[in-house]
MARDREN-909505 format. One line per field, with one value per residue (C-alpha): residue in one letter; residue number from 1; x, y, z. Coordinates in pm, 1 decimal, decimal comma, always signed. Example, Ala and Ser with C-alpha at 12.3 -4.5 7.8 and 13.67 -1.06 7.14 Angstrom:
res (A; S);
n (1; 2);
east (+1230,0; +1367,0);
north (-450,0; -106,0);
up (+780,0; +714,0);
END
This chain:
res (X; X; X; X; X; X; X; X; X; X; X; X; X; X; X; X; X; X; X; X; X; X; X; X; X; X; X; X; X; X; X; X; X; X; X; X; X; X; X; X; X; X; X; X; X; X; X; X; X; X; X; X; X; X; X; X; X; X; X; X; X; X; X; X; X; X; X; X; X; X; X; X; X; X; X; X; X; X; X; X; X; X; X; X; X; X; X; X; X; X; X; X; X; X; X; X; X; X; X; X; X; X; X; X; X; X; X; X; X; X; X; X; X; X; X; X; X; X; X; X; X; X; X; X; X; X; X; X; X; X; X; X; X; X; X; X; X; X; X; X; X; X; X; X; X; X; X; X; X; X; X; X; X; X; X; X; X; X; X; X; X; X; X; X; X; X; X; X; X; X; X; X; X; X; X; X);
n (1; 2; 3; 4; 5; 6; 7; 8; 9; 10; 11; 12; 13; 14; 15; 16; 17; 18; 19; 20; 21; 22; 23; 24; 25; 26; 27; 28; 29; 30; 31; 32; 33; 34; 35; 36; 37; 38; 39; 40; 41; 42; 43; 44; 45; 46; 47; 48; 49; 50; 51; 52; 53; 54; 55; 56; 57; 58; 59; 60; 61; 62; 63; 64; 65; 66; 67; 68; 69; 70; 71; 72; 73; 74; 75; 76; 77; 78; 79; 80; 81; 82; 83; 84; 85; 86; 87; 88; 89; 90; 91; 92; 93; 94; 95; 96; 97; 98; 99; 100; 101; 102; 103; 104; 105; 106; 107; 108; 109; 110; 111; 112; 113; 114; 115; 116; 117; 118; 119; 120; 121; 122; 123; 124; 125; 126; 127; 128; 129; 130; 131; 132; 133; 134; 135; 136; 137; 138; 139; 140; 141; 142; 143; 144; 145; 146; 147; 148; 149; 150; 151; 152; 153; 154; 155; 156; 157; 158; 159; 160; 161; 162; 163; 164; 165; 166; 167; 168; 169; 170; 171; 172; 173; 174; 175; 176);
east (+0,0; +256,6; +414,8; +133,2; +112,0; +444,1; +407,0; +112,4; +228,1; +563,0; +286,5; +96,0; +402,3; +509,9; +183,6; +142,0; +497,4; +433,9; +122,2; +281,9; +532,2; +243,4; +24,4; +363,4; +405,9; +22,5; +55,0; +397,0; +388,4; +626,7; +672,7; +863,3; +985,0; +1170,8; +1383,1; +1600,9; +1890,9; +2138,8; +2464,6; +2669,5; +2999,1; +3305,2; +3284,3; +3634,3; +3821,4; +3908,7; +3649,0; +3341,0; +3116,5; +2739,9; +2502,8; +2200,4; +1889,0; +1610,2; +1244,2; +1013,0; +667,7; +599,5; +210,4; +230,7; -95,9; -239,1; +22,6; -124,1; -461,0; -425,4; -252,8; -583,4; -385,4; -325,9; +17,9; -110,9; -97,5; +256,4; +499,6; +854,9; +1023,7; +1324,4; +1455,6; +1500,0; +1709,6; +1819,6; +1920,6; +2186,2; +2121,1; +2283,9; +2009,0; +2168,4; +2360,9; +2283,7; +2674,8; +2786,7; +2861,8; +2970,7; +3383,7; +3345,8; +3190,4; +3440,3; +3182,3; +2839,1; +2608,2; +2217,1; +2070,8; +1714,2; +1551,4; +1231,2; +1436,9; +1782,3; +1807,0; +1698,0; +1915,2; +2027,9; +2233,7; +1947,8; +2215,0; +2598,8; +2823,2; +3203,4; +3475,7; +3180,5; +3327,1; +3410,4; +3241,7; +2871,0; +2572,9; +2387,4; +2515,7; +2291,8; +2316,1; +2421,1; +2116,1; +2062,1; +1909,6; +1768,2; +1388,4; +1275,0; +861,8; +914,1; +996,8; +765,2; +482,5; +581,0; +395,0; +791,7; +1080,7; +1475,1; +1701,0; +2092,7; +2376,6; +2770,5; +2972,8; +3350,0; +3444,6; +3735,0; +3757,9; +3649,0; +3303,7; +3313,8; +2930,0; +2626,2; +2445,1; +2120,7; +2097,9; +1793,9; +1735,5; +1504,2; +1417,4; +1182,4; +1084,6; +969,5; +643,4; +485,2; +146,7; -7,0; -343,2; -539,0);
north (+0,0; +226,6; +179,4; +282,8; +584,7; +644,0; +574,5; +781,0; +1139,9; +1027,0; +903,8; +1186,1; +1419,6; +1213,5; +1258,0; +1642,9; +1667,9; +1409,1; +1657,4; +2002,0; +1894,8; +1761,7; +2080,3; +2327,2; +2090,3; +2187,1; +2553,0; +2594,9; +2673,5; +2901,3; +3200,1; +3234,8; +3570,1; +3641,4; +3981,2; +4057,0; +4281,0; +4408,1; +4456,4; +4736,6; +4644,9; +4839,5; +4772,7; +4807,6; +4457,5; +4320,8; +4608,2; +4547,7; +4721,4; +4812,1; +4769,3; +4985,2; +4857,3; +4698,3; +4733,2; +4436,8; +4429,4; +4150,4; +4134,9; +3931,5; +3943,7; +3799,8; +3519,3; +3455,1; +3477,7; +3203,1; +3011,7; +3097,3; +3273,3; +3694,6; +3879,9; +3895,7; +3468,9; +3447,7; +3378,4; +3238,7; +3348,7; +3236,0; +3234,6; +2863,1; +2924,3; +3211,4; +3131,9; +3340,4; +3224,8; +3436,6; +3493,6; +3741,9; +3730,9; +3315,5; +3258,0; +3439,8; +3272,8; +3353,3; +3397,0; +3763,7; +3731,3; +3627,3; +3679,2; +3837,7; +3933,1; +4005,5; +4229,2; +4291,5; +4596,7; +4793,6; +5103,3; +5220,9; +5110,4; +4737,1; +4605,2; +4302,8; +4027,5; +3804,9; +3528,3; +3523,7; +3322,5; +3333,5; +3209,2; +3194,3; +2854,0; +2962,9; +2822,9; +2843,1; +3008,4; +2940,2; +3024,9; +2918,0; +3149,3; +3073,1; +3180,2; +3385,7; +3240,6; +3552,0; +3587,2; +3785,9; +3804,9; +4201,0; +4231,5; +3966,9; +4111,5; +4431,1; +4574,1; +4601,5; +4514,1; +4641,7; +4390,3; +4548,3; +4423,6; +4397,6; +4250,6; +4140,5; +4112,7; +3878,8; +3998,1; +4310,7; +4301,7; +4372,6; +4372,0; +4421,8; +4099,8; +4056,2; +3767,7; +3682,3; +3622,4; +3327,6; +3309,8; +3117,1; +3172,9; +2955,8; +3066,6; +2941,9; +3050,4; +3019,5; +2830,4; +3109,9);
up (+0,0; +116,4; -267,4; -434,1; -215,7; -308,5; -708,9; -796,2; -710,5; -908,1; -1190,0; -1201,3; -1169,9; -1475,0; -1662,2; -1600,8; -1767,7; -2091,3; -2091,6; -2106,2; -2361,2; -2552,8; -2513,1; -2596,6; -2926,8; -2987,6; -2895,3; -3113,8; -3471,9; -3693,1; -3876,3; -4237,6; -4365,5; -4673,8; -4748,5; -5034,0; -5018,6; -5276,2; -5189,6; -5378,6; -5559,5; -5427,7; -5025,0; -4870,2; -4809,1; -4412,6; -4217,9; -4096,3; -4307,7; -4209,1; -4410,6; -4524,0; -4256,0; -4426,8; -4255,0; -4244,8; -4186,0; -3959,0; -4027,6; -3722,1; -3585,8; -3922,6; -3833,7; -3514,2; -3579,4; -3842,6; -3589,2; -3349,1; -3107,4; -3013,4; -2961,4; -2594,6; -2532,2; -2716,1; -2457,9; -2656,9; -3004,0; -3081,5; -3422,5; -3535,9; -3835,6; -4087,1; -4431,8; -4699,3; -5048,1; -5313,6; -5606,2; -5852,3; -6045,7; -6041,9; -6094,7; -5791,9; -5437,2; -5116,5; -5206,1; -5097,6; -4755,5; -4450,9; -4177,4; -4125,1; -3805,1; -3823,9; -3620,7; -3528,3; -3370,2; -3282,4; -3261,0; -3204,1; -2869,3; -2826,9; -3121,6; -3044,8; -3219,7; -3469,9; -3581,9; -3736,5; -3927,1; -3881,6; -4173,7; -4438,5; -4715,3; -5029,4; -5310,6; -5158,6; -5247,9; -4953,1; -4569,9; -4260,3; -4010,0; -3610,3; -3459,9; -3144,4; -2790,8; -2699,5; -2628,7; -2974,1; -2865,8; -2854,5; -3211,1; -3383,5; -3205,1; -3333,0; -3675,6; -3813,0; -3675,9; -3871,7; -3989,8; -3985,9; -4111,6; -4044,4; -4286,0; -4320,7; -4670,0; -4791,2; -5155,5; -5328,4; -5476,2; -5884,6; -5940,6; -5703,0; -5592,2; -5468,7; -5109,6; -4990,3; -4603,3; -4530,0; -4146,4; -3957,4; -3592,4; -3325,7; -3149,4; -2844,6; -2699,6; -2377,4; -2420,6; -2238,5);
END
């Protein structure tokens, strides 16, 4: 008797967990964005170069009614992954790009790092970002948030190429 006593709170402590990760899984979905940016030929070689801040419009609140939720029940962002691909000219790759870090922001003061890549390959035409732990619920909820951009680059630049930025973020709601 004095076993069983002992097993169901450890049961039910069991259950209540197998049910929260269960009910997070149902109240998680994600959110895809796409940007394009061109990037100017002639940026100086070996400096960290900014680059010109591009404003997206996170229509979020669309997003999350689809997803039958409000800005007000989303509890966790994170950014799950952030994609480089190089689309024009279709010949041109990554040779020119030794390192890169995103930044996202509401305004100039909460800018924070998005995701980075250090020692970029040569040879690629796609680059997969290091993303960021921090909490990013501020800025998704937000009706646009600004994507920056620092650049290292390993070889001068001879014609401008557009790179398109394909993110997805993690949301989780509260059920309430």
């Amino acid at each position: 008797m004095k076993k069983i006593l002992f097993l169901a709170p450890a049961l039910l402590l069991l259950a209540v967990l197998t049910s929260c990760d269960k009910l997070d899984k149902l109240l998680t979905f994600y959110i895809e964005d796409s940007q394009s940016v061109k990037i100017a030929s002639a940026f100086p070689v070996g400096q960290l170069i900014p680059l010109t801040p591009v404003s997206v419009p996170t229509r979020s609140d669309e997003k999350f009614k689809n997803e039958n939720t409000s800005a007000n029940l989303v509890k966790d962002v994170k950014l799950d992954r952030l994609t480089l691909t190089v689309t024009d000219p279709s010949s041109e790759n990554f040779d020119f790009l030794q390192s890169i870090n995103l930044y996202i922001s509401t305004d100039q003061n909460d800018k924070i790092l998005l995701a980075s890549a250090d020692n970029i390959p040569t040879g690629v035409s796609t680059v997969q970002l290091t993303p960021t732990s921090q909490k990013l619920d501020k800025y998704v909820k937000a009706s646009s948030y600004t994507l920056s951009t620092e650049a290292r680059i390993r070889k001068p630049i001879s014609r401008d190429i557009t790179i398109r930025s394909d993110s997805r973020f993690k949301v989780t709601a509260d059920p309430l």
